[in-house]
C-alpha positions in Angstrom: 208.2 79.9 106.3 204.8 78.4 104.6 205.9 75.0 106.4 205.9 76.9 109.6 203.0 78.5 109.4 200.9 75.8 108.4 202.5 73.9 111.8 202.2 77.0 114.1 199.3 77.4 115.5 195.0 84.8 120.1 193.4 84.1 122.1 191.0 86.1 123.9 188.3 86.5 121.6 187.8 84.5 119.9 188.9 85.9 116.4 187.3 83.7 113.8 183.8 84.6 113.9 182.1 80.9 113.9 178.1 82.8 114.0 176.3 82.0 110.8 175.6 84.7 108.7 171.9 84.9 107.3 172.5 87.5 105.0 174.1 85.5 102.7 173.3 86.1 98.7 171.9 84.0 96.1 175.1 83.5 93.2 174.6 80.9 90.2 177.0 78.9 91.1 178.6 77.8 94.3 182.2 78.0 95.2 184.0 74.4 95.0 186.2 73.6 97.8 189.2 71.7 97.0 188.6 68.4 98.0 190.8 66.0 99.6 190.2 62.2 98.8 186.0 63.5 97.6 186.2 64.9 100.9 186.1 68.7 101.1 188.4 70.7 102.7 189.7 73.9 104.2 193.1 75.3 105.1 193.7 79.0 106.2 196.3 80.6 108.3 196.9 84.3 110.0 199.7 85.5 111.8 199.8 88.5 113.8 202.9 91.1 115.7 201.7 93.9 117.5 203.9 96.4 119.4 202.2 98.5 122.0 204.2 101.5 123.7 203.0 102.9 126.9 203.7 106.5 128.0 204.4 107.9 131.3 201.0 109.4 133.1 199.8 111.1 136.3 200.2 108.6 139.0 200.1 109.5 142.7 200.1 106.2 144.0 199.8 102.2 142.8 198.9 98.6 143.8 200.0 95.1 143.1 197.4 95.3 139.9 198.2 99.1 138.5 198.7 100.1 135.3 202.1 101.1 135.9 203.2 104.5 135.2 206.5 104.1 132.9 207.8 104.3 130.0 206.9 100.6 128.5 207.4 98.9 125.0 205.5 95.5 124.8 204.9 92.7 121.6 202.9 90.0 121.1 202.9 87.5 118.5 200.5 85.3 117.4 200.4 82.2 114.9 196.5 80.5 114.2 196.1 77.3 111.4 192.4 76.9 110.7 191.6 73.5 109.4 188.5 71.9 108.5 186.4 68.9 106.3 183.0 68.3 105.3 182.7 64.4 105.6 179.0 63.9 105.2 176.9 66.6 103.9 175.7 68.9 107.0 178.2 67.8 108.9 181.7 69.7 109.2 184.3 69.6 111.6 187.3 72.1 112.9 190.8 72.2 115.0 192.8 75.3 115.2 196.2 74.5 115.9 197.9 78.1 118.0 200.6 79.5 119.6 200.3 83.1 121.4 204.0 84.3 121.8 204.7 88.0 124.3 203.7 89.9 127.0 201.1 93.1 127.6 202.0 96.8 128.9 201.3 96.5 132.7 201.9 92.6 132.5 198.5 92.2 130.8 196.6 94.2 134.0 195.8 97.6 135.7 193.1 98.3 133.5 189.8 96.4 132.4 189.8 98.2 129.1 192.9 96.3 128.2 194.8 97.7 125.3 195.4 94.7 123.3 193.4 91.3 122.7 195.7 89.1 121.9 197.3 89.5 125.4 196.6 87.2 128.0 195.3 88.2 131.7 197.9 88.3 134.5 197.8 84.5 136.6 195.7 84.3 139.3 197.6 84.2 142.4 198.9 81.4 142.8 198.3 79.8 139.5 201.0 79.0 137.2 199.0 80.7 133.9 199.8 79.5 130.2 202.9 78.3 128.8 203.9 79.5 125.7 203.8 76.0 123.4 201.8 75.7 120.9 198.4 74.3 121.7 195.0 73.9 120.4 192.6 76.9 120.1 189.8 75.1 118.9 188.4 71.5 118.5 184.5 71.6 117.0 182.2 70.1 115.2 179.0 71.6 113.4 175.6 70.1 112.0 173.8 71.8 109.6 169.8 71.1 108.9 167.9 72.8 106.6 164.6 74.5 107.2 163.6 75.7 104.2 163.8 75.9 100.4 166.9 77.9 99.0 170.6 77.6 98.8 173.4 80.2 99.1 177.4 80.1 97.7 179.6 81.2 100.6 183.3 81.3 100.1 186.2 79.7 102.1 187.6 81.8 104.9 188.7 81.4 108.9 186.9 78.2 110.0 184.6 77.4 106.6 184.8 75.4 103.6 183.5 76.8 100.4 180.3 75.4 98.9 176.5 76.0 100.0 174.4 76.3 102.6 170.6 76.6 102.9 169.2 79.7 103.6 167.2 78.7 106.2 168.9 76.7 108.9 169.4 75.0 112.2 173.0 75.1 113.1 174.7 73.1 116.2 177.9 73.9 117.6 180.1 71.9 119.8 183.4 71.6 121.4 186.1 73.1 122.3 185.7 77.3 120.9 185.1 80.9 122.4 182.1 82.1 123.5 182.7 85.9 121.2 183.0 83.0 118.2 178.6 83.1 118.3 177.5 85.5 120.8 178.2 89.1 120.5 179.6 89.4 117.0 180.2 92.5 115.1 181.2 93.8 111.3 183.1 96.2 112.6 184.3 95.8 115.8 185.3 92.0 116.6 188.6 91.1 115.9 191.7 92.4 118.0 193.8 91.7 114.8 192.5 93.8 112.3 190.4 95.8 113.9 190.1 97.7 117.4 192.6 96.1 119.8 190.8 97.2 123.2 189.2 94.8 124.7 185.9 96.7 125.5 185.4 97.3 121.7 186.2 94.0 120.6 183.1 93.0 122.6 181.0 94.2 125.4 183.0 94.9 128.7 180.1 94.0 130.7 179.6 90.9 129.0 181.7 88.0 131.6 181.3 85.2 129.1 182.6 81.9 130.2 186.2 81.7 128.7 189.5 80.1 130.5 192.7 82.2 130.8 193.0 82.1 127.4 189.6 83.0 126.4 188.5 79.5 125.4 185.7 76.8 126.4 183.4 73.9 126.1 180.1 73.9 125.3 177.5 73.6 122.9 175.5 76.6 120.7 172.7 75.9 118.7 171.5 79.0 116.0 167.8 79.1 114.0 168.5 80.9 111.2 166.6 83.3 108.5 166.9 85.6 106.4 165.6 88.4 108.5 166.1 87.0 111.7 168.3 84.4 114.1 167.7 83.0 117.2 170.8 81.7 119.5 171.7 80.0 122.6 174.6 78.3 124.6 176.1 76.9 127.3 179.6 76.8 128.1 181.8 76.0 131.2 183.3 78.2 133.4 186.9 78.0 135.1 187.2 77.0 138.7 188.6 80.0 139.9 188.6 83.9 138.3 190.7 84.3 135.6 191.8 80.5 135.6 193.0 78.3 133.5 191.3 75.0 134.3 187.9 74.5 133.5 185.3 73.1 135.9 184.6 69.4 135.7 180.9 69.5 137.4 179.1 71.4 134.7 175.5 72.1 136.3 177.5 74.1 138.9 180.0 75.9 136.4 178.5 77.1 133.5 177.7 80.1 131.7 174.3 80.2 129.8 173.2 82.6 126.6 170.6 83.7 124.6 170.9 86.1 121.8 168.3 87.7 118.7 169.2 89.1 115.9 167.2 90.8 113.4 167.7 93.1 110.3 166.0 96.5 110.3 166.0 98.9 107.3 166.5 101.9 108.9 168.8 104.1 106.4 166.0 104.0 103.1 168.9 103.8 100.5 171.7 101.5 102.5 171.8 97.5 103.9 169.6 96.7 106.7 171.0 97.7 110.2 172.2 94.5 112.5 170.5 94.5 115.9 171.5 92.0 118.3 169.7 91.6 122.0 171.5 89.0 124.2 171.3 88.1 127.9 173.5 85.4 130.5 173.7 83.9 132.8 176.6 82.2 134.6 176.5 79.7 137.8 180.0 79.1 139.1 182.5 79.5 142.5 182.3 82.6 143.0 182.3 85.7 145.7 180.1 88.6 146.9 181.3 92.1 147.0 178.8 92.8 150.2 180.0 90.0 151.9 183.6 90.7 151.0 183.2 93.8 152.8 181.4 92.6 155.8 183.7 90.5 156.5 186.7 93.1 156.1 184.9 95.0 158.5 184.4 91.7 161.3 188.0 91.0 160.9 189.9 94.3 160.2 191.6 93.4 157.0 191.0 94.2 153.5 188.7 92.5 151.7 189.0 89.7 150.0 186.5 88.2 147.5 187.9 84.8 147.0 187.4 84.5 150.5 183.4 84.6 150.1 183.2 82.1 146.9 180.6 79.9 147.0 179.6 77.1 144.6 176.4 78.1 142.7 176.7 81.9 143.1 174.8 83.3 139.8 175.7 86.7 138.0 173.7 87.4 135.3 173.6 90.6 132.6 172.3 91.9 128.9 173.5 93.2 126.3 172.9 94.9 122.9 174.5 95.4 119.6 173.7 97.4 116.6 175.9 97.9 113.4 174.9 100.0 110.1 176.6 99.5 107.1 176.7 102.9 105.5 178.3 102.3 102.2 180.9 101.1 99.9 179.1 97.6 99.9 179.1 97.4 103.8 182.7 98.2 104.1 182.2 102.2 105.6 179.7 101.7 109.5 178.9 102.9 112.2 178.1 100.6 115.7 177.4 100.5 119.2 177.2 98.4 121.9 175.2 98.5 125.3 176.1 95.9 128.2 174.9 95.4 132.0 175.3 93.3 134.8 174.5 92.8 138.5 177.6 94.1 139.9 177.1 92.1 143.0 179.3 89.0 142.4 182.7 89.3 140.9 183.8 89.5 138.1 185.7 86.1 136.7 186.1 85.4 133.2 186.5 88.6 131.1 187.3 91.8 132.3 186.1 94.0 135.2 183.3 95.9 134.5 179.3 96.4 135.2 177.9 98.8 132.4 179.4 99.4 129.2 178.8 102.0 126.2 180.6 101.7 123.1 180.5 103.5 119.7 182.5 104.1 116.7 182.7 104.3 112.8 184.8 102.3 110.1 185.4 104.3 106.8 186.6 102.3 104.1 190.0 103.6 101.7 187.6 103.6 98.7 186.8 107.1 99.4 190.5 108.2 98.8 191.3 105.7 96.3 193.1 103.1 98.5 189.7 100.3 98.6 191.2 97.9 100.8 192.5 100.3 103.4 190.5 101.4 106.3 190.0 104.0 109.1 188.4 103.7 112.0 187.4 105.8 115.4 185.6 104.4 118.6 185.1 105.0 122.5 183.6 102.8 125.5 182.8 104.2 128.3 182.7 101.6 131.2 181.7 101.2 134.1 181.2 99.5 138.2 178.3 99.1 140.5 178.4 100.7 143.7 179.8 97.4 145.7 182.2 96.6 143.3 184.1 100.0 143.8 183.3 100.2 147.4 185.6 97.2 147.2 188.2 98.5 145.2 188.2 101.5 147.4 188.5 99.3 150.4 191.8 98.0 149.0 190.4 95.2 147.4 192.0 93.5 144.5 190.0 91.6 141.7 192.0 89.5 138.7 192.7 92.2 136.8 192.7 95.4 138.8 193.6 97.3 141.8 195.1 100.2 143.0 195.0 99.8 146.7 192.7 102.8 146.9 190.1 104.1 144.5 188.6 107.6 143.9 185.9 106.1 141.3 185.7 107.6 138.0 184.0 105.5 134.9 187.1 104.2 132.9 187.0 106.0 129.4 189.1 105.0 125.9 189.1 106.3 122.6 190.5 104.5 120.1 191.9 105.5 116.6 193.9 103.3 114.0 194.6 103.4 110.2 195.2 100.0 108.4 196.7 99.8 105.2 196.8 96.3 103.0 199.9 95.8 100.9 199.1 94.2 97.7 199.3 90.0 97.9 200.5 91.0 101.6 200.3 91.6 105.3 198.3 94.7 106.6 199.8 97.2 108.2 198.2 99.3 110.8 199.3 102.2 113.2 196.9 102.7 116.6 196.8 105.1 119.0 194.7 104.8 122.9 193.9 107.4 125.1 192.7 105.8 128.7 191.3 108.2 131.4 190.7 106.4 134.6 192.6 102.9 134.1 191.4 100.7 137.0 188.0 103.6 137.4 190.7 105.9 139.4 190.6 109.6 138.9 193.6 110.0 140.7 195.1 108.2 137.8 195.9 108.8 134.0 195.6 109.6 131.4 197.2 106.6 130.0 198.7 107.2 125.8 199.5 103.7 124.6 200.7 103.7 120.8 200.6 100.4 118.8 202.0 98.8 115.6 200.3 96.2 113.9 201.4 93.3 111.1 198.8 91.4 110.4 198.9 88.2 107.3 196.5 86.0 105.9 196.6 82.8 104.0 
């Protein structure tokens, strides 16, 4: 099984958080990686089964993307090798063998608060979508340069070899990653496997980063890092058609563009500095107009059709902000939220569907009832479109994710509960329950229960 593992390589979001933390604390002496040949190394490994169950719900009528309304059992499983070196000093570099195994309730659509991370999004039409072989997540490398006096220990984990880095940095980013990996990073909402599994808690809804069918892409980040502060940016490609999973060859026309701060506010007198992030993007692709979509269904008689309206160099741009508090038991009980616009007048194509987004929720840690690595944990996300958008939808549109054929518009609304509990030495275990009013933003639909089970290991 270790033999496996280590071969076997979720896509989606970018699980291994690859932004650098500033907050890192001054310790006598460094951790030593092991060291292969006096050339440091890394190796780490998760694996991941989740089972979601959807239940039955109010459902008048359907389209080709609904959430259906049955009885459902769905899995996914999920295999990730992180491997890395540190040939020169500065200089490190990272591949992440994968393989993403299963299938989502509603055949991974129907709603753009998806129930599960590690799923990936229905095929566009026409597209043949993934195949499930192994495959590489990940291919990067990263520079390092210091700007400043001091040195901190940080320990090896998902993507990062043991030893020190300088407190204050310039950090460069390139290759093959996900965008979620840098931008939009949370403590305690950011990872699908051991944390919330929606997708709109796991990072902004509103946020359409540039990501393929899987969730991954190519590009370059570069991070000025403080103690107090950080300063980000990136470009990455964007597919060649919504949801696709081929990149864009011509970059200047296809890419998506970010810019994030990130400071560190006291703001509780007796606890850690508050995390506040500010981010805006800006993507350039082939894509469609929801106004034109609609004039055009109204010249012709049929529904509408946004792919029929894509144009190279359509922009869609949006912002976005994060904010998490640690509130005890050395950062492991928070609270966050999250805050996420964008123009709502070209269509959505990478992420999910969505135009505004609120999210909020608390992690508790076990130490409070005597179990310290367990956790609790409660959030919601409310989410929502601009007026185009679900004029479209009402039309009978369809985007890559949703569609009901009709549309009597209500914001799409999830709250999410789970309770994860870490065996000794051993996997973590954790039980989930979803609530979904509005799937696809249609009152006349819903609400949607979807119960999950969760094994999650580490090496």
């Amino acid at each position: 099984m270790k033999k496996l593992a280590l071969f076997l390589p979720i896509v989606l979001g970018g699980e291994t958080c690859l932004a650098q933390s500033p907050l890192a604390v001054d310790k006598p002496e460094a951790p030593v990686p092991p060291k292969l040949w006096s050339i440091p190394y890394a190796v780490n490994g998760q694996l991941t089964y989740i089972s979601q169950n959807l239940a039955p719900f109010h459902s008048p009528y359907s389209g080709r993307l609904s959430l259906p309304s049955r009885r459902e059992t769905e899995w996914t499983q999920t295999y990730t090798t992180y491997l890395g070196i540190r040939p020169a000093r500065g200089l490190e570099l990272y591949v992440d063998p994968e393989w993403s195994l299963g299938n989502g309730v509603g055949n991974g659509a129907g709603v753009a608060a998806y129930p599960n991370g590690d799923v990936l999004r229905v095929p566009p039409a026409g597209g043949t979508g993934a195949s499930p072989v192994p495959y590489f997540a990940r291919a990067f490398a990263r520079l390092t340069f210091a700007t400043g006096h001091g040195e901190a220990g940080v320990e090896q984990q998902q993507n990062q070899i043991a030893g020190e880095q300088p407190l204050n940095r310039i950090v460069i980013t390139g290759g093959k990653l996900s965008v979620p990996d840098i931008f939009d990073t949370n403590a305690y909402a950011n990872s699908t496997r051991t944390q919330f599994m929606n997708w709109a808690l796991i990072n902004s809804a509103a946020y359409d980063y540039a990501a393929d069918l899987r969730g991954y892409t190519t590009g370059l980040a570069v991070e000025w890092i403080h103690p107090t502060w950080t300063i980000r940016a990136g470009t990455f490609s964007m597919p060649t058609i919504a949801n696709g999973p081929t990149l864009a060859s011509i970059f200047a026309q296809n890419r998506g563009d970010q810019i994030e701060l990130e400071t560190h506010p006291t703001v509780l007198k007796h606890e850690d500095p508050a995390v506040v992030r500010v981010r805006a993007f800006r993507n350039v692709a082939d894509m469609g107009t929801y106004s034109q979509a609609l004039a055009l269904a109204k010249a012709t008689g049929a529904p509408p059709d946004i792919t029929a309206t894509r144009k190279p160099g359509t922009v869609k741009y949006g912002f976005g902000l994060s904010v998490e508090q640690p509130l005890g038991d050395n950062g492991d009980t928070g609270a966050f939220a999250r805050l996420g616009w964008d123009d709502g007048a070209t269509e959505s194509f990478a992420y999910t569907e969505c135009d505004t987004a609120v999210s909020g929720g608390i992690q508790v840690s076990g130490k409070r009832w005597k179990a310290p690595n367990d956790r609790a944990a409660f959030a919601f996300t409310v989410d929502g479109l601009a007026p185009a958008h679900r004029e479209y939808l009402a039309a009978g549109g369809y985007g890559f994710i949703i569609g009901d054929g009709a549309l009597h518009y209500g914001q799409e609304q999830v709250l999410e509960t789970y309770y994860a509990h870490q065996f000794p030495k051993g996997p973590m275990a954790s039980a989930d329950l979803q609530v979904i009013r509005n799937p696809g933003y249609n009152k006349d639909r819903g609400p949607a229960p979807v119960f999950s089970l969760r094994l999650h290991w580490e090496f």
